[in-house]
LOLUMMAR-877007 format. One record per residue (C-alpha): residue in three letters; y negated, z negated, x negated. Coordinates in steps of 0.5 Angstrom, whole numbers, plus 500, padded with zeros to 3 digits. Layout:
ALAYZX
...
This chain:
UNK527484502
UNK525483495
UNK519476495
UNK514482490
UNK516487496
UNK515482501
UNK508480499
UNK505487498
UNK508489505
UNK504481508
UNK498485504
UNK498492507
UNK498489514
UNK493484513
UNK488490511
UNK490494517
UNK489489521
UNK482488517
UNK481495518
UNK482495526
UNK477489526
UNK471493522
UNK473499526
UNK470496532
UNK464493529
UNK463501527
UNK463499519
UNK467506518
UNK466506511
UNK469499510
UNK475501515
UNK476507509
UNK477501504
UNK481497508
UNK485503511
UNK486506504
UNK488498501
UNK493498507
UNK496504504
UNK497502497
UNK499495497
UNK505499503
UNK507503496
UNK507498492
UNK512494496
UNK517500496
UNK516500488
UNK518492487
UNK523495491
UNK525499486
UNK523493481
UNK517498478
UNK510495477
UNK504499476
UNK498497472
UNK493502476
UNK492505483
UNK493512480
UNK499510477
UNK502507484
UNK501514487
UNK504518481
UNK511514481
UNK511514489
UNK511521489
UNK515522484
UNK520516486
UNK520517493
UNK516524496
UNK519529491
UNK526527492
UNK526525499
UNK528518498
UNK529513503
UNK529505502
């Protein structure tokens, strides 16, 4: 795996992890945040897969779906 793809995939874990803790201390928003950060990074690992680099969260979600959702991609 790519060392781009690699870190972001290490930051989605780390912010699922943050969203279990916060969990149990019954923080339900904080756990969204986290929950949704875990989400993005794991979608910005699978773009640097495909060397693509977005500047904006709207513009991960955008490529996603184009690269991988609507053409059922898989890496």
């Amino acid at each position: 795996m790519k060392k781009k793809s690699q870190l972001a995939l290490e930051r989605s874990v780390d912010c699922l992890s943050d969203t279990d803790i916060i969990i149990k201390n019954e923080l339900n928003f904080a756990s969204v945040n986290r929950a949704y950060y875990s989400v993005y990074y794991a979608i910005s690992s699978f773009l640097s897969l495909k060397e693509i680099f977005t500047k904006t969260h709207s513009g991960a979600i955008s490529n996603f779906n184009n690269i991988f959702v609507k053409t059922a991609f898989l890496v």
